[in-house]
C-alpha positions as CSV (number, residue, x, y, z in Angstrom):
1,X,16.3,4.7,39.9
2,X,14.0,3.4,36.7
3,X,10.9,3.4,39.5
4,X,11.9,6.8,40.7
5,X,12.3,8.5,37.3
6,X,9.2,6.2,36.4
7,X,7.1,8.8,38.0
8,X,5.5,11.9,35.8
9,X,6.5,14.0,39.2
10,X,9.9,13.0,39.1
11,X,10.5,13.7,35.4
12,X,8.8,16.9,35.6
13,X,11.1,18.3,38.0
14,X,14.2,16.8,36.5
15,X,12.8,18.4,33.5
16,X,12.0,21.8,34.9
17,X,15.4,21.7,36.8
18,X,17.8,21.5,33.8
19,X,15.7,23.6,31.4
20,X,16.6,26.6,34.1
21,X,19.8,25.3,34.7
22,X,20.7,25.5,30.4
23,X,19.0,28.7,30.8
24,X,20.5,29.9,33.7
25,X,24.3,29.3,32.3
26,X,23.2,30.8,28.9
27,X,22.2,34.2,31.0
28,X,25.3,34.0,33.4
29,X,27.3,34.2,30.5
30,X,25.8,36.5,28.4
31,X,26.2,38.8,31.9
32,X,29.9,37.7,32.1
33,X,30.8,38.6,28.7
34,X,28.9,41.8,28.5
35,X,30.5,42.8,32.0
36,X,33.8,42.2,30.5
37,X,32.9,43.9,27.6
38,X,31.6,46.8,29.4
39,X,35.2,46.9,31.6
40,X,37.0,46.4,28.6
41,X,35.9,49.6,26.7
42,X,35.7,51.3,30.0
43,X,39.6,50.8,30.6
44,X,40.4,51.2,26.7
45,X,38.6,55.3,27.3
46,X,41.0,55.9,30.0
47,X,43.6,54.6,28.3
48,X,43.4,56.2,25.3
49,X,42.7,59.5,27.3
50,X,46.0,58.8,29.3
51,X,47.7,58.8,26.0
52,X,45.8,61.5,24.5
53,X,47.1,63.9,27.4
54,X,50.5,63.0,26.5
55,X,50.4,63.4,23.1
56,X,49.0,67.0,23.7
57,X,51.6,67.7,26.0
58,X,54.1,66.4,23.4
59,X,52.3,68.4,20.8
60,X,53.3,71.8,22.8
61,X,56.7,71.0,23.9
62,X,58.3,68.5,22.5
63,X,61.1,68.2,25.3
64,X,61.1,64.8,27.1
65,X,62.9,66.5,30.4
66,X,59.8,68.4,31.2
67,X,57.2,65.9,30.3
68,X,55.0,65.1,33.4
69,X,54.1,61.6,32.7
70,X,51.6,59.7,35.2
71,X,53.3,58.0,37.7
72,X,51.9,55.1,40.0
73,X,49.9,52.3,38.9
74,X,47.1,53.9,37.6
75,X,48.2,55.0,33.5
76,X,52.0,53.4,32.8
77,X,53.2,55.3,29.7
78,X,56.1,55.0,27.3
79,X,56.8,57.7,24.6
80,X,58.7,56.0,21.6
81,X,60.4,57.7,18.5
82,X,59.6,56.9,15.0
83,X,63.0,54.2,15.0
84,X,61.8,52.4,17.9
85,X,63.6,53.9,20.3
86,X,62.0,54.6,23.8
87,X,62.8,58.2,24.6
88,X,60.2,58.8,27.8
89,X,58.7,56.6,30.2
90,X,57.1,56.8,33.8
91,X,59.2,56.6,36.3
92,X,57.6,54.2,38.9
93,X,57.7,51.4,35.7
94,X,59.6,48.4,35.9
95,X,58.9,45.6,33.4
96,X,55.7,46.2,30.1
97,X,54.6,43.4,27.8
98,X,52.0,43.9,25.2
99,X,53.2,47.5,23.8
100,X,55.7,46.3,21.7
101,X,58.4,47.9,23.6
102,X,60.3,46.3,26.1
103,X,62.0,48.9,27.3
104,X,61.2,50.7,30.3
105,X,64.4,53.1,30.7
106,X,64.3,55.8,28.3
107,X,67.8,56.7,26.0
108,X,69.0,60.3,27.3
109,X,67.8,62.8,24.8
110,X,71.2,63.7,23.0
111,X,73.2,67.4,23.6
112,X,74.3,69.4,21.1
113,X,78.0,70.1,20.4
114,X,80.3,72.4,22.8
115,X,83.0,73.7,22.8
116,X,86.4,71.9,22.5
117,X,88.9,71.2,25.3
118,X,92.6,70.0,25.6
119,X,92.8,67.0,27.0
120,X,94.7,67.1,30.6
121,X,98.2,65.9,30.3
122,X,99.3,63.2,33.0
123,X,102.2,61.8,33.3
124,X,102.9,58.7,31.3
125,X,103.7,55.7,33.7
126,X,104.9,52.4,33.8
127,X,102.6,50.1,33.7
128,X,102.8,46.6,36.1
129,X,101.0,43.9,36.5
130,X,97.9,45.5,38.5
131,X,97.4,47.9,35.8
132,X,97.1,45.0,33.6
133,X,94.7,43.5,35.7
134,X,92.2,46.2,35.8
135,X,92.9,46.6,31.8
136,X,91.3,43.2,32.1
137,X,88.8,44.2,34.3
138,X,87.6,47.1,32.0
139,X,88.0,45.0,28.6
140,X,85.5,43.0,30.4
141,X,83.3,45.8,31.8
142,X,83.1,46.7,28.0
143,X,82.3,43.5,26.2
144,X,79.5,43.4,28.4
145,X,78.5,46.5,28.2
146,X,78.7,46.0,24.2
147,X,76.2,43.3,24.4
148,X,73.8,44.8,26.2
149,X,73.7,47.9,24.1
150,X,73.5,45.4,20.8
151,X,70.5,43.8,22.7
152,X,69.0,46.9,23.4
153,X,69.4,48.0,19.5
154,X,68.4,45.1,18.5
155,X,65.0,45.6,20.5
156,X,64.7,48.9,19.3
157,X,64.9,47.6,15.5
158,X,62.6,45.0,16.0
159,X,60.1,48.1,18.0
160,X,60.4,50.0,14.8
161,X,60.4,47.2,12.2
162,X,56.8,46.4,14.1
163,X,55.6,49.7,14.1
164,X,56.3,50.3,10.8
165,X,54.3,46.8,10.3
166,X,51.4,48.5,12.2
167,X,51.6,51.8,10.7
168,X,51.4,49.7,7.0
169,X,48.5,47.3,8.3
170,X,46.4,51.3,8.3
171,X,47.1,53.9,11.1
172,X,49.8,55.1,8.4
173,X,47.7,58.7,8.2
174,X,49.9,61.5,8.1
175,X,50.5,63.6,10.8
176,X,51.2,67.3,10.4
177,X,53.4,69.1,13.0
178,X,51.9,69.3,16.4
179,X,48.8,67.2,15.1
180,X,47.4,64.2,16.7
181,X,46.2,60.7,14.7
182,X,43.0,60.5,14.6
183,X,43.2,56.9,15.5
184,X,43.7,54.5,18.4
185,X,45.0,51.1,18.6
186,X,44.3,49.5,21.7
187,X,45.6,45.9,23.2
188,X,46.1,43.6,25.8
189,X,49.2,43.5,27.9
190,X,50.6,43.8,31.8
191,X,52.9,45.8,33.6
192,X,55.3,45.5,36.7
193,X,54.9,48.8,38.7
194,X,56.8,49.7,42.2
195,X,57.1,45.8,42.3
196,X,53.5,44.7,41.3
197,X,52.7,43.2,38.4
198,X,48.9,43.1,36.6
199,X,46.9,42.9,33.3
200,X,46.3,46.7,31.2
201,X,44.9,47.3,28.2
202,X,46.9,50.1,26.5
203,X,46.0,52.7,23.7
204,X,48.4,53.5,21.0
205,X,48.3,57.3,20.0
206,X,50.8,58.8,17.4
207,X,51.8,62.7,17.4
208,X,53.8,65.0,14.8
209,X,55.7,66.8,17.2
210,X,57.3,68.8,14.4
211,X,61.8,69.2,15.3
212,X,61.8,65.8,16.6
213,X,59.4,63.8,14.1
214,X,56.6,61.1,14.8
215,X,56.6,60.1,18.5
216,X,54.2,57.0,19.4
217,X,52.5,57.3,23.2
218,X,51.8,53.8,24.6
219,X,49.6,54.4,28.0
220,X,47.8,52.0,29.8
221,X,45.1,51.4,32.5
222,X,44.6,48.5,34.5
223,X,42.0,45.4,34.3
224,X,41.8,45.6,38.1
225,X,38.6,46.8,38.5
226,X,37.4,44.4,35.5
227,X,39.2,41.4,36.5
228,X,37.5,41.7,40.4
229,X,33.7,42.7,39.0
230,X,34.0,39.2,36.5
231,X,35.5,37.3,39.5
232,X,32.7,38.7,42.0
233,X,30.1,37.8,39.3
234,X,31.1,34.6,38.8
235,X,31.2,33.9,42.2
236,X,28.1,34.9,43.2
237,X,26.6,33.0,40.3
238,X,28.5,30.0,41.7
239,X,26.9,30.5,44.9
240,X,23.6,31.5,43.7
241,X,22.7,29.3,40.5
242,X,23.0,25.7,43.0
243,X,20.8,27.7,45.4
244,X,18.1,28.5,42.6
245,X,18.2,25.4,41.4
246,X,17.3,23.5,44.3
247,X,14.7,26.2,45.4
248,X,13.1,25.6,41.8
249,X,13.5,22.1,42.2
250,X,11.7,21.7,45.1
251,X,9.1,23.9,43.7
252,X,8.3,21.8,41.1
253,X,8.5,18.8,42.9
254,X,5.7,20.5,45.2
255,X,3.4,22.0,42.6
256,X,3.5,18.8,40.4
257,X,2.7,16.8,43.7
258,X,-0.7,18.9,44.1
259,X,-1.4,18.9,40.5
260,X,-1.0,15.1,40.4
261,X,-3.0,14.2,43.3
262,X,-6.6,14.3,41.4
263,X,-5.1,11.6,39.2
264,X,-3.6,9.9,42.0
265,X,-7.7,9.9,43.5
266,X,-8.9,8.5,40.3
267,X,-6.6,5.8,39.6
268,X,-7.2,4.6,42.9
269,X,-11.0,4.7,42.3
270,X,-10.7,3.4,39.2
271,X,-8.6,0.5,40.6
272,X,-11.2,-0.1,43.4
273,X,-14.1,-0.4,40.7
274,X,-12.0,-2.9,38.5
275,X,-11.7,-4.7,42.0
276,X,-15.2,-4.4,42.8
277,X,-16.7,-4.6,39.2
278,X,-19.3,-2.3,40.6
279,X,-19.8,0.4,37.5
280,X,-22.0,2.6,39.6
281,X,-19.4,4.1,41.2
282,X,-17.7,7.2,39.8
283,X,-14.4,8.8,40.0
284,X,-14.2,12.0,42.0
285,X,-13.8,15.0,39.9
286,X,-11.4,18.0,41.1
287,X,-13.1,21.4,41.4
288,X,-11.2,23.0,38.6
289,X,-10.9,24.1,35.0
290,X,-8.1,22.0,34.3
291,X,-7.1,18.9,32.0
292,X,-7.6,17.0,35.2
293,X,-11.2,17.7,35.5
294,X,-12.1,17.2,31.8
295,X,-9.9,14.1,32.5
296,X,-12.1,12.6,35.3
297,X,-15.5,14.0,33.7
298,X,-14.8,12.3,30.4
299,X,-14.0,9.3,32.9
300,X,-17.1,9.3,34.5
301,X,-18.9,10.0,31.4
302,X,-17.6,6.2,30.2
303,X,-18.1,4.8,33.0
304,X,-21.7,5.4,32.4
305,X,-21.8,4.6,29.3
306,X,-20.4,1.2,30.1
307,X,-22.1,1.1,32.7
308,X,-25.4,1.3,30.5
309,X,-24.1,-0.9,27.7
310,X,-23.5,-3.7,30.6
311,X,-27.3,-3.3,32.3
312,X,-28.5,-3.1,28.4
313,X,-26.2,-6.2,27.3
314,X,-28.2,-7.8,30.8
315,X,-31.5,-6.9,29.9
316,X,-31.0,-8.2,26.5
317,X,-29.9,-11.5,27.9
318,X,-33.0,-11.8,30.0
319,X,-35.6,-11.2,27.5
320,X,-34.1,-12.9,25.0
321,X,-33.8,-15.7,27.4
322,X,-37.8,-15.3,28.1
323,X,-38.4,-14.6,24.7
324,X,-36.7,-17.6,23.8
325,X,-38.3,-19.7,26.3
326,X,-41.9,-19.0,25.7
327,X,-41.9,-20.8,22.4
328,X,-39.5,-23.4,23.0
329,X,-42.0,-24.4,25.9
330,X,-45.0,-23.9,23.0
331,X,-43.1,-26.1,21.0
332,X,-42.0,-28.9,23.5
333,X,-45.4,-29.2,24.7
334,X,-47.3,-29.4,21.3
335,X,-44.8,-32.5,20.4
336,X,-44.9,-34.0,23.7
337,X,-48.9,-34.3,23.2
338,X,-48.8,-35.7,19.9
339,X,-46.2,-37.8,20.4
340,X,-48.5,-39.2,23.2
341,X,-52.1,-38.6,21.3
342,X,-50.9,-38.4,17.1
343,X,-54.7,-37.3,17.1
344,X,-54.1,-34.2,18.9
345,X,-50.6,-33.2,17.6
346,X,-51.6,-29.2,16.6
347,X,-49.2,-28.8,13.2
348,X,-50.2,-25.3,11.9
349,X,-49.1,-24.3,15.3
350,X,-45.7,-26.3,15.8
351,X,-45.0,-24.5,12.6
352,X,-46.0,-20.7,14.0
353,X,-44.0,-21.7,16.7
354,X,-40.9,-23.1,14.7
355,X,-41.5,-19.7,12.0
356,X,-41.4,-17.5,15.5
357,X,-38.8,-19.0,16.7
358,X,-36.8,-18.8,13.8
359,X,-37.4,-15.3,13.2
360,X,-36.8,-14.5,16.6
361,X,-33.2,-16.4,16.4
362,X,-32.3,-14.5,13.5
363,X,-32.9,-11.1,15.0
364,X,-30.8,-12.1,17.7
365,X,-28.4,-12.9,15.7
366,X,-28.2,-9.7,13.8
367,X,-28.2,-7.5,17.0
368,X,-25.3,-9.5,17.6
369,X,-23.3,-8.9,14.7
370,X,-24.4,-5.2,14.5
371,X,-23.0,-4.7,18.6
372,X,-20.4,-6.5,17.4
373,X,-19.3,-3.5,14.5
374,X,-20.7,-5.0,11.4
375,X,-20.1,-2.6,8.9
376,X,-22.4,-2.9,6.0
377,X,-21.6,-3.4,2.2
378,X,-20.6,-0.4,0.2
379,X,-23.3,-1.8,-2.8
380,X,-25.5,0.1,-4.9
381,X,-28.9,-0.2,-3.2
382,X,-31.8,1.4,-5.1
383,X,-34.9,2.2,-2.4
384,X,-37.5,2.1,-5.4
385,X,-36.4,-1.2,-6.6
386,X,-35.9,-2.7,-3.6
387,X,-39.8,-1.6,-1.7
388,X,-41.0,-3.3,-4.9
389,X,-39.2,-6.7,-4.6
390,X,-39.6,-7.0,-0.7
391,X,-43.9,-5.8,-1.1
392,X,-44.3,-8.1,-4.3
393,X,-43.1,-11.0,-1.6
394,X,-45.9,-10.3,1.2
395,X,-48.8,-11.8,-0.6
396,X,-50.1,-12.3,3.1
397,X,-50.5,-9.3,4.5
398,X,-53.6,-8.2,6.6
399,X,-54.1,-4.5,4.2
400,X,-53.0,-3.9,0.8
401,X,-49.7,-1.9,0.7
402,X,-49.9,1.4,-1.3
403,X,-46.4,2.5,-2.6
404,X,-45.3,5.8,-4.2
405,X,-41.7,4.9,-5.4
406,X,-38.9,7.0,-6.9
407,X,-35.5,6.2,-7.5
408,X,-33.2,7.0,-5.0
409,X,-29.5,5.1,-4.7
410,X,-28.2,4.3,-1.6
411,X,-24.6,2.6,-0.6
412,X,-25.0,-0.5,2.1
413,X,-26.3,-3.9,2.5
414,X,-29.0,-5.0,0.6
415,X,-30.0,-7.8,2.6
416,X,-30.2,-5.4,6.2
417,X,-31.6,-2.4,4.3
418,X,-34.5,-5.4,3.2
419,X,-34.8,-6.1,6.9
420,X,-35.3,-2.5,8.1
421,X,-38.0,-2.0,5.4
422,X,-39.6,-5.3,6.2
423,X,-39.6,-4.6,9.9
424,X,-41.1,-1.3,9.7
425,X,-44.2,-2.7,6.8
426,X,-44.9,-5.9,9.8
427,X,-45.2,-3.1,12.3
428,X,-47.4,-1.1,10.6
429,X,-49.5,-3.5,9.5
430,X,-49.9,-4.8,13.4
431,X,-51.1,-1.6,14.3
432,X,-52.9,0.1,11.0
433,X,-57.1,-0.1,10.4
434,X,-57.1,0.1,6.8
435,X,-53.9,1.8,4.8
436,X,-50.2,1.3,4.7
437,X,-48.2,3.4,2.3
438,X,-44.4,2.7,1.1
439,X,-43.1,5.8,0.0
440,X,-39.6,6.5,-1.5
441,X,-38.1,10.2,-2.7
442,X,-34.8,12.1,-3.2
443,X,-34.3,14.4,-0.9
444,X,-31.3,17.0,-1.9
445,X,-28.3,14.8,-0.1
446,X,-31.0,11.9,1.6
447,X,-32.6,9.8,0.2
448,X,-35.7,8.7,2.4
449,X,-38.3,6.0,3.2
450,X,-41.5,6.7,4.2
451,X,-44.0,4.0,5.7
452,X,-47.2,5.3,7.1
453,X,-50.5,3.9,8.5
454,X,-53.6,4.8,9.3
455,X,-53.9,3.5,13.1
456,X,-53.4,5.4,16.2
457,X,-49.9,6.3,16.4
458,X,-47.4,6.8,18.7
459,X,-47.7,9.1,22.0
460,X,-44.8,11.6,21.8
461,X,-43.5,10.7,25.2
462,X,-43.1,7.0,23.9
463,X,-41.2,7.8,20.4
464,X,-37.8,7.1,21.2
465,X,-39.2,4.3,24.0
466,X,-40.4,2.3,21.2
467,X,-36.7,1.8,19.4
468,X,-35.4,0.2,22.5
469,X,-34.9,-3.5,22.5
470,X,-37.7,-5.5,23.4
471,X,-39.9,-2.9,24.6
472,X,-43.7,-3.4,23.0
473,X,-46.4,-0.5,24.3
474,X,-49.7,-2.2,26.2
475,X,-51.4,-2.3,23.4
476,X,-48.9,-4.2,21.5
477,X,-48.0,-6.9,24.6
478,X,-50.4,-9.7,23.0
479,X,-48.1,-12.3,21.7
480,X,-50.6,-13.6,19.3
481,X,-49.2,-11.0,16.1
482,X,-45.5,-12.7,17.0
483,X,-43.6,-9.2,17.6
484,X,-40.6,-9.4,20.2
485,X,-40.3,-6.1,20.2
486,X,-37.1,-6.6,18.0
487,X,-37.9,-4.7,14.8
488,X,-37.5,-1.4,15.5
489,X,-34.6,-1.5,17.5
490,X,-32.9,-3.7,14.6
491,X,-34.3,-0.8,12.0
492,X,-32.7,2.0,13.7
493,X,-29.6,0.1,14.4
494,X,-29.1,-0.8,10.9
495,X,-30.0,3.1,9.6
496,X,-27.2,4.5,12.5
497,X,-24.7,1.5,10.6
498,X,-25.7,3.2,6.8
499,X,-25.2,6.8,8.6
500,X,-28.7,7.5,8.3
501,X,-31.4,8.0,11.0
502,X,-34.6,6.7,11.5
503,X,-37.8,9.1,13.2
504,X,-41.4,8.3,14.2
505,X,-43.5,10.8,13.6
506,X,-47.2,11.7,13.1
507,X,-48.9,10.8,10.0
508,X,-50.6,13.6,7.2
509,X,-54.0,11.5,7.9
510,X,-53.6,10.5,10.9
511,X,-51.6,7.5,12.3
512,X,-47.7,6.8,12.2
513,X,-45.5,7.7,10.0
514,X,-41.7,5.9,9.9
515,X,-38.9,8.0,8.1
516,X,-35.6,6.5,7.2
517,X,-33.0,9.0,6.1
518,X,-30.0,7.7,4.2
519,X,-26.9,9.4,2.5
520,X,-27.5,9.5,-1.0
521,X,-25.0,7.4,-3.7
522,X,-24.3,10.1,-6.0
């Protein structure tokens, strides 16, 4: 399981699956509710119309025997009088909850007064023990037929004790004769009807019907329709959401599996090049737009940039080695003869040999540390005071240094800024005929460094050749001047350390001209 949901595919689909899932229940139901909503006020209209018709009927002709209520299933209605008591109902209805009235066989309306008549005159008789038997009978007959009326009374009160509640809690508008209210109360309730029993909403309409007061209609219409659309719904959303799901499911699963499969190609290259340790090989890249693409060009891109920094880090080992070797060999043999002949023991040239040597170590060792990240300082460096004190210590040199120094701060490492300006007056003075010229200036943000001969300066093709490590052009290869072709790479290392740069270009009279561009301490 942790291997399977270890995969990006895997999570992706899990992923996409129960975001639409989440969403799909949030829409199913939304759709529910607002079905049933929809139902809802669609049965409450026909309700209320049921009830409406009634009360217009009632409105007319106030006489219960000729009221044509709605019989079947369709609209049950009861007609109640302002004390609760039910005085018209449809005939087909057996059993209502939910109206407030449980009572589903009308009162007969009363008759008025007739005429008086005699009472027949029977004989009197005797009466016996059977007589006394059916007094019984009927003293029974009546109790019960006592109770029933006092629970049938007693439902009526409590009917009109609720209506009077309802008509308090703001439908109490009043109704002038033959007028209908205004407004509707609707509820929730069921009904039994020829035997069959279901779920209504009714509507609650009151009427003024003038000689026999406030009469409320009660009429309902049934959540058949409503109840089967929900259960359909639901159904099919049972049926059909599992469905989607797994159709989106594998989807995903599919679509990831293509998208994945570039990066599935490069980590297998990639492994085969860590197995092989051959950086000449390159990842394949996917013919698309996509973050995949970018992600194998950007690959390749550092693969080749490792790959150069390993043939680089290569070459470097090899000429330092030769470098190296060249006057350790000078050295060794100049020893070895005067240890064998004191008389012929050369010292001013055990000592070029120990000073090139030494030189040569030390740039090494720079190169090192700068490959390594060296940062430099964050000192004040001024670029004026510092040509001065690094030219006043070159008593030696072959031409006279001319210098042209203003002040110009700099933040970084003394002793490596010292270096590149030390580097760059040796290499002028290697190839120069009669001028070298130090030059410092502000420059709005850059502060620069100028140092410019008079020899016959660098070929354009070969001005960015000449800042690569150990490289010396053909007219520079003679090893008698002592260069390794270390200097300039060390210069413009140390420049791209202080943020600066460091450009050959040709000089105002003619030769090469060095420029060293540094941020300015302000």
């Amino acid at each position: 399981m942790k291997r399977l949901f270890g995969s990006v595919r895997a999570r992706a689909t899990v992923g996409a699956t129960l975001v639409v899932a989440l969403a799909l229940v949030a829409a199913g139901a939304a759709v529910l509710l607002s079905l049933r909503a929809s139902l809802i006020d669609q049965a409450d209209t026909q309700a209320e119309s049921a009830a409406r018709k009634v009360a217009a009927k009632l409105a007319v002709d106030d006489r219960y025997a000729k009221l044509d209520l709605p019989e079947g299933e369709d609209n049950p209605v009861q007609v109640v009088n302002d004390k609760g008591k039910l005085v018209a109902a449809s005939e087909d209805l057996e059993k209502v909850t939910g109206t407030g009235v449980s009572d589903v066989h009308p009162d007969p309306e009363p008759r008025k007064p007739g005429p008086s008549s005699k009472p027949s005159q029977k004989p009197t008789q005797k009466p016996t023990e059977t007589d006394d038997d059916a007094d019984d009978s009927d003293d029974d007959s009546a109790e019960d037929s006592d109770d029933s009326e006092s629970e049938a009374a007693e439902d009526r009160k409590e009917a009109a004790e609720d209506a009077a509640e309802e008509a308090a809690g703001g439908d109490a508008d009043s109704l002038e004769p033959g007028q209908i209210s205004d407004k509707t109360r609707t509820g929730e309730g069921s009904a039994r009807v020829d035997g069959e029993t279901q779920d209504y909403r009714f509507a609650t309409v009151r009427v003024d019907t003038g000689s026999k007061g406030e009469l409320t209609i009660h009429a309902g219409s049934p959540l058949t329709a409503e109840q089967s659309a929900v259960t359909t719904a639901l159904t099919a959303m049972l049926i059909g959401f599992p469905v989607l799901l797994v159709v989106i499911a594998g989807v995903t699963w599919l679509v990831t599996r293509r998208a994945l499969r570039p990066v599935d190609a490069i980590r297998a290259e990639m492994a085969a090049i860590t197995a092989s340790e051959d950086l000449a090989r390159r990842v394949p890249e996917p013919d698309t737009h996509d973050e995949i693409a970018r992600l194998a060009r950007t690959t390749n891109e550092t693969l080749a940039a490792l790959q150069s920094s390993v043939e680089r880090q290569r070459r470097f080992v090899a000429d330092a080695s030769h470098e190296l070797r060249s006057p350790i060999a000078s050295l060794r043999t100049q020893l070895e003869v005067g240890e064998a002949h004191p008389e012929l023991l050369d010292v001013p040239g055990a000592v070029q040999d120990t000073v090139r040597l030494q030189e040569l170590a030390a740039d090494l060792l720079l190169l090192a540390r700068l490959d390594a990240g060296e940062k430099p300082g964050q000192g004040r460096v001024d670029l004026a005071a510092l040509a001065r004190e690094e030219l006043s210590q070159r008593p030696g040199d072959r031409v006279a240094v001319t210098t042209s120094l203003d002040g110009a701060e700099v933040a970084g490492s003394r002793g490596q800024l010292a270096r590149v300006l030390g580097n760059l007056v040796t290499n002028a003075q290697r190839h120069t005929r009669s001028r070298v010229t130090v030059t410092t200036r502000a420059d709005g943000a850059w502060a620069v460094l100028e140092v410019a001969d008079d020899g016959d300066g660098v070929p354009p093709e070969e001005r960015e050749r000449i800042f690569e490590r150990f490289v010396r052009l053909d007219d520079a290869r003679s090893r008698d001047e002592g260069g390794a072709g270390l200097g300039l790479a060390i210069a413009r290392d140390v420049a791209a350390r202080h943020g600066g740069t460091l450009t050959v270009d040709d000089a105002l009279e003619g030769g090469a001209v060095f420029v060293l561009r540094l941020p300015r301490e302000v």
